[in-house]
C-alpha positions as CSV (number, residue, x, y, z in Angstrom):
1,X,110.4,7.4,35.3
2,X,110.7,7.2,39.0
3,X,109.2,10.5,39.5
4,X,106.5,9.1,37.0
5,X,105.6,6.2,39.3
6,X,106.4,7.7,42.5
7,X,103.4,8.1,45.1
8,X,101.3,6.0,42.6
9,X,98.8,4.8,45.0
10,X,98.5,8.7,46.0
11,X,98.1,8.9,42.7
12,X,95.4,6.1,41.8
13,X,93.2,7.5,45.4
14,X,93.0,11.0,44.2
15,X,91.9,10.4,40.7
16,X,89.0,8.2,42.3
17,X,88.4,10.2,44.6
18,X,87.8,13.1,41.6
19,X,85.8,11.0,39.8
20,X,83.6,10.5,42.8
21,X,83.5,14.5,43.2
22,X,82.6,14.8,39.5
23,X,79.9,12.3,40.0
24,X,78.0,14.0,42.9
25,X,78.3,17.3,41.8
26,X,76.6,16.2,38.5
27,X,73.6,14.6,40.2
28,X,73.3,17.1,43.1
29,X,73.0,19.3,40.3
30,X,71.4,17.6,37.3
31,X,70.0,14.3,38.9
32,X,68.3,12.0,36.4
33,X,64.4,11.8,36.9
34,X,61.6,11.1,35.5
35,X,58.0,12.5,34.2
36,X,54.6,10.2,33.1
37,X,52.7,11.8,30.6
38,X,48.4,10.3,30.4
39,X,46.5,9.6,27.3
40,X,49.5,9.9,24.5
41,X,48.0,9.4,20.9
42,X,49.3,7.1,18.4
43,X,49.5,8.2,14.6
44,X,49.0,5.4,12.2
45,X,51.5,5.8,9.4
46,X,51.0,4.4,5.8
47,X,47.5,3.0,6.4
48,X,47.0,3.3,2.5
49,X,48.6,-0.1,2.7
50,X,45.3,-1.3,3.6
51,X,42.6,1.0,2.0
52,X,44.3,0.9,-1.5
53,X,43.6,-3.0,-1.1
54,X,39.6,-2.0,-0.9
55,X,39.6,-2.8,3.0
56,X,39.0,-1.0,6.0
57,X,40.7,-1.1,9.6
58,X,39.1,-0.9,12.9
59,X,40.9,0.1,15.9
60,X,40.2,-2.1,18.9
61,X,40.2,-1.3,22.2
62,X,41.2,1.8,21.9
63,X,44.8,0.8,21.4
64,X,45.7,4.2,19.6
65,X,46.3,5.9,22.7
66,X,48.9,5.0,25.3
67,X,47.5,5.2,28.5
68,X,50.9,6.3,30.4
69,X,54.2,7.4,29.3
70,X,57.5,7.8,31.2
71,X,60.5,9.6,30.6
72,X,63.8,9.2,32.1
73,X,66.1,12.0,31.8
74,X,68.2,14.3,33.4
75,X,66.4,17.0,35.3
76,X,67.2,19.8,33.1
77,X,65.9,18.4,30.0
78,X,62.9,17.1,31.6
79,X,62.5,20.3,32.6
80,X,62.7,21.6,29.0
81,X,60.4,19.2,27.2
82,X,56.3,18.6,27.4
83,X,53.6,16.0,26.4
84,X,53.5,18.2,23.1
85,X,57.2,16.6,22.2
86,X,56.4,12.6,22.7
87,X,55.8,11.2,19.0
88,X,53.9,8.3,19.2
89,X,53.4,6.0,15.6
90,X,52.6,3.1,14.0
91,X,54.0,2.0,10.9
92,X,51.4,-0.2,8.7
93,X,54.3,-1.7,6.6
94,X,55.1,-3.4,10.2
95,X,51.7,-5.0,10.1
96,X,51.8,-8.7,12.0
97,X,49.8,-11.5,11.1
98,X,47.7,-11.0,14.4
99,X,46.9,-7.6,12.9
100,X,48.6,-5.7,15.8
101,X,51.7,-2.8,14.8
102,X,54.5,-1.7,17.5
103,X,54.4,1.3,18.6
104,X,57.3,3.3,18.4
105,X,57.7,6.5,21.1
106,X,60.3,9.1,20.5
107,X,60.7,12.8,21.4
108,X,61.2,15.3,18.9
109,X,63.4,17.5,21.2
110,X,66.6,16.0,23.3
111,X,66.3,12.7,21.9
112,X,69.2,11.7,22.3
113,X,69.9,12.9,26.2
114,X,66.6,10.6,27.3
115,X,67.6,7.8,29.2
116,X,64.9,5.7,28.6
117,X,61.0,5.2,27.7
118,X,58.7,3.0,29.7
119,X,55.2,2.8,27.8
120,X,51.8,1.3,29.4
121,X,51.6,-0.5,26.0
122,X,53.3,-1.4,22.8
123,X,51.1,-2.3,20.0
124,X,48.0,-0.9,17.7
125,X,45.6,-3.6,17.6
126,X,43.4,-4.0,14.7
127,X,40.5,-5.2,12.9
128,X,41.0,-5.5,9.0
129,X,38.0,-6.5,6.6
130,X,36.7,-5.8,3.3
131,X,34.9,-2.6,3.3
132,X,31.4,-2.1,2.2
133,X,28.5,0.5,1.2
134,X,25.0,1.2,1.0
135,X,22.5,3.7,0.7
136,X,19.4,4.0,2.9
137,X,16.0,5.8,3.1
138,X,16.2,8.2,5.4
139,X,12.7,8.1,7.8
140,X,12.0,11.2,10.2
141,X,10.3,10.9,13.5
142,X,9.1,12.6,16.5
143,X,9.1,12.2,20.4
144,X,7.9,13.5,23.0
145,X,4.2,15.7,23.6
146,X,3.2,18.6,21.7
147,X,0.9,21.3,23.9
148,X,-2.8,20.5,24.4
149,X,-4.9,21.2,20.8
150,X,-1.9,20.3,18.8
151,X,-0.9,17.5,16.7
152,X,2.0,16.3,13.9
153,X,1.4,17.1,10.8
154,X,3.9,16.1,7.9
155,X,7.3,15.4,9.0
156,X,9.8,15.6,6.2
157,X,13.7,15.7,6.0
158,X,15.5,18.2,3.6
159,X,17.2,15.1,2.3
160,X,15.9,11.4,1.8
161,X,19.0,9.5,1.8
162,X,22.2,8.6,3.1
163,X,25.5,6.4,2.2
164,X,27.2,4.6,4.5
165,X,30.7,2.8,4.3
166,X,33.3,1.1,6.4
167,X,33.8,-2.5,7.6
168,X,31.6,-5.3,6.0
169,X,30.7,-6.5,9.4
170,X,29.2,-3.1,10.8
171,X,27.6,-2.3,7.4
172,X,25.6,-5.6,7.1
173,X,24.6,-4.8,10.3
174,X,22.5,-1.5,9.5
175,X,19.0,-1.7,8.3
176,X,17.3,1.6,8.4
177,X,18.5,5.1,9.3
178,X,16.2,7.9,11.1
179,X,16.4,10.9,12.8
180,X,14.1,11.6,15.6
181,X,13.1,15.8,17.0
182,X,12.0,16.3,20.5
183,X,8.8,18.0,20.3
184,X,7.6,18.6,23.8
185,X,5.5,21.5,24.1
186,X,5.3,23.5,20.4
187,X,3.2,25.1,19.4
188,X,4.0,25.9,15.9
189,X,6.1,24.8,13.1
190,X,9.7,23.4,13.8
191,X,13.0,23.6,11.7
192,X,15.8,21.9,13.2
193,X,19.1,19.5,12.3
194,X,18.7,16.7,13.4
195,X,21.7,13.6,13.8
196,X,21.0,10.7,11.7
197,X,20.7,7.5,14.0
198,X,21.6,4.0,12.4
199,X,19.5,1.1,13.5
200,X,19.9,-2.7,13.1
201,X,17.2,-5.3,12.0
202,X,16.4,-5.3,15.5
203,X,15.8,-1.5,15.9
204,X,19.0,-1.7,18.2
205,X,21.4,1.4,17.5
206,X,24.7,0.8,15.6
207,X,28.2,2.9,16.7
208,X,28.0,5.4,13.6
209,X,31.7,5.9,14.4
210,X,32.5,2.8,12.5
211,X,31.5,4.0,9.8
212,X,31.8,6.9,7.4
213,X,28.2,8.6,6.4
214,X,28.0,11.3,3.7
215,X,26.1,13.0,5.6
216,X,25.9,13.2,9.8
217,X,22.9,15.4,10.3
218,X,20.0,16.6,8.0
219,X,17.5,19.3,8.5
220,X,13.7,18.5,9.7
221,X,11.1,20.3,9.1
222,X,7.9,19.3,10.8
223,X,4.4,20.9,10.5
224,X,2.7,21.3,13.7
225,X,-1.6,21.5,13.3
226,X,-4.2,23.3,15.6
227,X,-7.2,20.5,16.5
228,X,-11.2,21.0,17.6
229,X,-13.9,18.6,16.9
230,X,-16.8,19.7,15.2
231,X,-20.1,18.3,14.5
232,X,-20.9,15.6,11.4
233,X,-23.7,17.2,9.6
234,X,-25.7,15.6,6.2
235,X,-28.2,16.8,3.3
236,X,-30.9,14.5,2.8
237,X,-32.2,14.1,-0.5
238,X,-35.4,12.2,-2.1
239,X,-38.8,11.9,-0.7
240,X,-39.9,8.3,0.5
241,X,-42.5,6.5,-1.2
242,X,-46.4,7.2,-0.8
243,X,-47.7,7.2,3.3
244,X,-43.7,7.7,4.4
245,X,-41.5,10.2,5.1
246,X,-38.3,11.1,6.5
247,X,-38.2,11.7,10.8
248,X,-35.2,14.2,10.6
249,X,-33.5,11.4,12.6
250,X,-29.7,10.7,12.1
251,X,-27.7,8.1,13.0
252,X,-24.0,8.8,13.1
253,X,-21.1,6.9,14.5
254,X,-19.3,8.6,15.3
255,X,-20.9,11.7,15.2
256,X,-18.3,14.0,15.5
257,X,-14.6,14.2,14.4
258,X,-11.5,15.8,15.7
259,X,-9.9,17.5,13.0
260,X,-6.5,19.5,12.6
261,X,-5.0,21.6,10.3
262,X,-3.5,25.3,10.0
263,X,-5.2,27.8,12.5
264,X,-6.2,29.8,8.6
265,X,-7.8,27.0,7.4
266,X,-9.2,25.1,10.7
267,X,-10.7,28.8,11.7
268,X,-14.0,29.3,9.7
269,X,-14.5,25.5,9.7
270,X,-17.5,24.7,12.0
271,X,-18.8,21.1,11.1
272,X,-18.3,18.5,8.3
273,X,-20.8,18.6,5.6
274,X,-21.8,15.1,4.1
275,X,-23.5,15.7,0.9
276,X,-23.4,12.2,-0.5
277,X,-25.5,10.6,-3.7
278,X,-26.2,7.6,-1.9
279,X,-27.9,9.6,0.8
280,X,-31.0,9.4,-1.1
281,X,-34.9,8.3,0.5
282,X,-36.1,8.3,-3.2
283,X,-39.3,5.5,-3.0
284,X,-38.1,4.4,0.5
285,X,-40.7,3.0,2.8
286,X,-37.7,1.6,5.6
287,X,-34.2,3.6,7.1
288,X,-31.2,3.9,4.8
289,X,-28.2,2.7,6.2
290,X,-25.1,3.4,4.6
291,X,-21.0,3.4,5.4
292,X,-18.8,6.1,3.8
293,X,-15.9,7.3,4.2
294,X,-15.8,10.8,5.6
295,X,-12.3,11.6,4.3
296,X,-13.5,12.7,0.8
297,X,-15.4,15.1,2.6
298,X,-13.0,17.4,4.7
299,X,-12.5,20.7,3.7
300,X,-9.2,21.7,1.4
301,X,-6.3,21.8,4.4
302,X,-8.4,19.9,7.0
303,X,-6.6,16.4,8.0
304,X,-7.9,14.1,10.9
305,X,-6.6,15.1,14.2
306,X,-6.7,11.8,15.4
307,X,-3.6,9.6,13.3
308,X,-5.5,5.7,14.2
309,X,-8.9,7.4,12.6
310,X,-9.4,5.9,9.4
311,X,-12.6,7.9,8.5
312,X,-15.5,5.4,8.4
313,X,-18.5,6.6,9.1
314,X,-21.7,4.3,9.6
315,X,-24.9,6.4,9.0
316,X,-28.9,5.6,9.9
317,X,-31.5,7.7,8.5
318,X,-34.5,7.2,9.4
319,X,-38.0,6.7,7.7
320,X,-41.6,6.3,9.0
321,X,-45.0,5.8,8.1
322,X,-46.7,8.8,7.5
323,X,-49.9,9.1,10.7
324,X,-53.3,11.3,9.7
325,X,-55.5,12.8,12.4
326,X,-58.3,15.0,11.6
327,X,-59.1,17.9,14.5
328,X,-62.2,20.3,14.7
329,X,-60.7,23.9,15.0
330,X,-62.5,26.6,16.9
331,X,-63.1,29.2,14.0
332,X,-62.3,32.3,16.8
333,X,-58.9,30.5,16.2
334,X,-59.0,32.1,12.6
335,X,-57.4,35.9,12.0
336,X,-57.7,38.4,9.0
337,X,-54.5,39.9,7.9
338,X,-53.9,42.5,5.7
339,X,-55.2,46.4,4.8
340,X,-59.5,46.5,4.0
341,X,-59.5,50.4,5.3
342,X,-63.0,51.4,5.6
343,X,-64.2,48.0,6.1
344,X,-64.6,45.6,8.7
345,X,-63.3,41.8,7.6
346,X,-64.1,39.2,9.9
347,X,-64.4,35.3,9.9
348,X,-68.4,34.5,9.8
349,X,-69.3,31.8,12.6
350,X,-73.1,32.2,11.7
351,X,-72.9,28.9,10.1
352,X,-70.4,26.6,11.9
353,X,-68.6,27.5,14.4
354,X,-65.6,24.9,13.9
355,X,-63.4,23.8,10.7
356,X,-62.3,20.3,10.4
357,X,-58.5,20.2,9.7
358,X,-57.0,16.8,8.2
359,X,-53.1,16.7,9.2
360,X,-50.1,14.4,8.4
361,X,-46.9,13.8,10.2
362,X,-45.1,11.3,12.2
363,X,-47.1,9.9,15.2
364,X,-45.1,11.0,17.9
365,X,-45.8,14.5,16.3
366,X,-48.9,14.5,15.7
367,X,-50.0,13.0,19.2
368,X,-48.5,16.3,20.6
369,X,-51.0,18.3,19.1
370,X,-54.4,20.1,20.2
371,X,-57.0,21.5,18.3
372,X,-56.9,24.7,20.8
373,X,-53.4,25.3,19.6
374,X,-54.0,25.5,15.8
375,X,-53.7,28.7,14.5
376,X,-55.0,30.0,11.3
377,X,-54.9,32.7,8.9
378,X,-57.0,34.6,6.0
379,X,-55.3,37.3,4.2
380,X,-57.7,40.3,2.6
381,X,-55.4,40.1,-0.9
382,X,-55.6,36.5,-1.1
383,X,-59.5,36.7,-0.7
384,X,-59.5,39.6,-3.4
385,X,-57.6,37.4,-5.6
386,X,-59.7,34.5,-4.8
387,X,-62.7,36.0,-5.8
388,X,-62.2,37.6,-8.9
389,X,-62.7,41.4,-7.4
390,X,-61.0,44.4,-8.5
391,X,-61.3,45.6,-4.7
392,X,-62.4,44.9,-1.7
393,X,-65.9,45.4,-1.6
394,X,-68.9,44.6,0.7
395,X,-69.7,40.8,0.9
396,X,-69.6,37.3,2.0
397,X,-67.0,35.6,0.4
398,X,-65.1,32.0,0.9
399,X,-61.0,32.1,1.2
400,X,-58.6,29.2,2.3
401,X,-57.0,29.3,5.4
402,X,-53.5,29.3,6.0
403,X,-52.3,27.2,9.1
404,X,-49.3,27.6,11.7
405,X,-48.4,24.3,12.0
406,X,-45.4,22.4,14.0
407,X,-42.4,20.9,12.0
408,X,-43.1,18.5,10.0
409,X,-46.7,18.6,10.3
410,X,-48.8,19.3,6.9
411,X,-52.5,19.6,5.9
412,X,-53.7,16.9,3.9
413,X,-56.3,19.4,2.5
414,X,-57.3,22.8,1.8
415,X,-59.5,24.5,4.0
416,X,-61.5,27.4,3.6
417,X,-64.2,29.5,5.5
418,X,-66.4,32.3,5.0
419,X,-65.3,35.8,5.8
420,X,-67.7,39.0,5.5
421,X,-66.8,42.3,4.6
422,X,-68.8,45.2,5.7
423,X,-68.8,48.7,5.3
424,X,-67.1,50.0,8.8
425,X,-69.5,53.1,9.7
């Protein structure tokens, strides 16, 4: 016993004094540390708790993710472990009446040699509400400036509708859905998917990641159309009443039209024919004035190249008194036509040497005319015909005159001269 007890303060300082050893050597050479892991996500367990109830959660704030983790360990099993071993999660069933849930961090390797865990924050918060669904029409658009000579045809979508669902709050919230393609500088067709946009009463954009869409993105197919304007061109029917008659003046507003379609059916298209009923000068002694619609006149594939064009049209044409004038013709201004071989067939200006020629048109037209202009013929068949003969044959015989006369311009009466054929010696 003595030996036992002997020296026991010896004793007492060298077992400190070990323990001390023991203690250094272990954190010269496996100190404890520590290691801060960024961004560590949080997995939400049992969340049927709330959807088998017909409601939806919202995560606020982004609370899912821990914004700094730190370990405290012993060197050699930091050392051994990564960001791919913190286990972050949320139990549902630990659901608080603020609609927040701890968060629980463990590690699924050395769990039991870390010292401690030190997060940035502890809990899931939460939004919980009913959850709610609708379908919308789905409307296409386009932005942006197609090349010079171009314009939008049809733009359609592949598929017309969509479903959304999630929180009754954000769902109320959406009014339309759309999709929009960028069409700066085509050219031709375009095929493209497209995201689906969600839009408030406001035409403000709502967070799509609220909710759940069958569908995120739908193709859009949008037709793309050459343009040229071409001229607005009309058949005139009816003749006006008794001293009248049309000018061949039209008033169009507009007059021409930009129109677009596919360069195969804009090609061959060179103006916009207007054959209407009510274009009609039937009896008229005034202008006709009418409004149409030129729509119901475009060629099969031809569309207006401008989109605010609505297609009225506002026509004038124009009717005038009809203006007589009676002018003595020179009969050297009178020609034979036609074969007489072995005769000679010329006008005979033994008697007169003028013909008085009676001719209607508009005023302005007829003020532009001089007797010295008028030009007549006499043809050797008609005179044949005229007078009964077989043949040509030696004579003095009378034959009607045909005239060259300006647009527009008529004689009121027939005119005939004399014309002698002789023997040509």
């Amino acid at each position: 016993m003595k030996r036992l007890t002997a020296n026991w303060g010896l004793k007492l300082a060298s077992l400190i004094f070990a323990i001390i050893v023991w203690f250094l050597v272990t954190n010269i050479n496996d100190p404890l540390t520590s290691v801060r892991y960024t961004n560590v996500p949080v997995t939400l367990k049992n969340t049927n708790l709330i959807t088998d109830q017909g409601q939806v959660y919202t995560i606020l704030d982004n609370s899912d993710t821990i914004s700094s983790v730190t370990l405290y360990a012993p060197r050699s099993i930091i050392d051994s472990i990564s960001q791919n071993n913190l286990v972050a999660t949320a139990d549902i069933q630990e659901l608080s009446s603020l609609n927040t849930v701890s968060i629980n961090v463990v590690t699924n390797k050395y769990y039991d040699k870390i010292e401690q865990i030190v997060t940035s924050s502890d809990v899931v918060k939460l939004s919980v509400e009913r959850k709610a669904a609708k379908s919308l029409a789905l409307s296409a658009t386009t932005s942006g400036s197609l090349a010079d000579g171009y314009v939008i045809g049809d733009v359609t979508t592949e598929q017309n509708m969509v479903r959304i669902s999630g929180p009754e709050s954000v769902v109320t919230r959406v009014a339309s859905a759309s999709v929009d393609v960028d069409v700066t500088g085509f050219t031709s067709n375009i095929g493209t998917d497209a995201d689906i946009i969600l839009f408030d009463a406001d035409g403000n954009t709502v967070d799509s990641s609220q909710v759940s869409m069958n569908i995120k993105t739908v193709r859009v197919n949008v037709t793309i159309f050459e343009t040229k304007t071409v001229p607005i061109t009309y058949v005139v029917k009816g003749e006006p009443a008794g001293g009248y008659m049309y000018t061949g003046e039209i008033e169009s507003t507009p007059d021409t039209v930009l129109i677009a379609g596919r360069n195969t059916a804009i090609t061959p298209v060179s103006e916009i024919r207007v054959e209407d009923e009510n274009i009609d000068l039937t009896g008229r002694t005034d202008d006709l004035t009418y409004t149409y619609n030129l729509d119901k006149f475009l060629p099969s594939g031809i569309y207006f190249g401008d989109a605010d064009y609505s297609g009225a049209v506002a026509v004038v044409v124009h009717v005038a008194p009809v203006e007589t004038q009676t002018f003595d013709v020179d009969v050297s201004n009178i020609r034979v036509e036609g074969d007489a071989e072995g005769y000679k067939v010329f006008v005979d200006d033994s008697e007169y040497s003028t013909v008085s020629l009676s001719l209607q048109g508009l005023e302005d037209d007829i003020n532009r005319i001089s007797a010295s202009d008028l030009q007549g013929t006499v043809s050797v068949d008609d005179l044949v015909e005229e007078n009964g003969l077989d043949e040509i044959k030696e004579g003095t015989y009378s034959t009607t005159v045909d005239w060259e006369l300006p647009e527009g311009i008529s004689s009121k009466a027939v005119v005939s001269v004399y014309v002698k054929v002789e023997k040509d010696s």
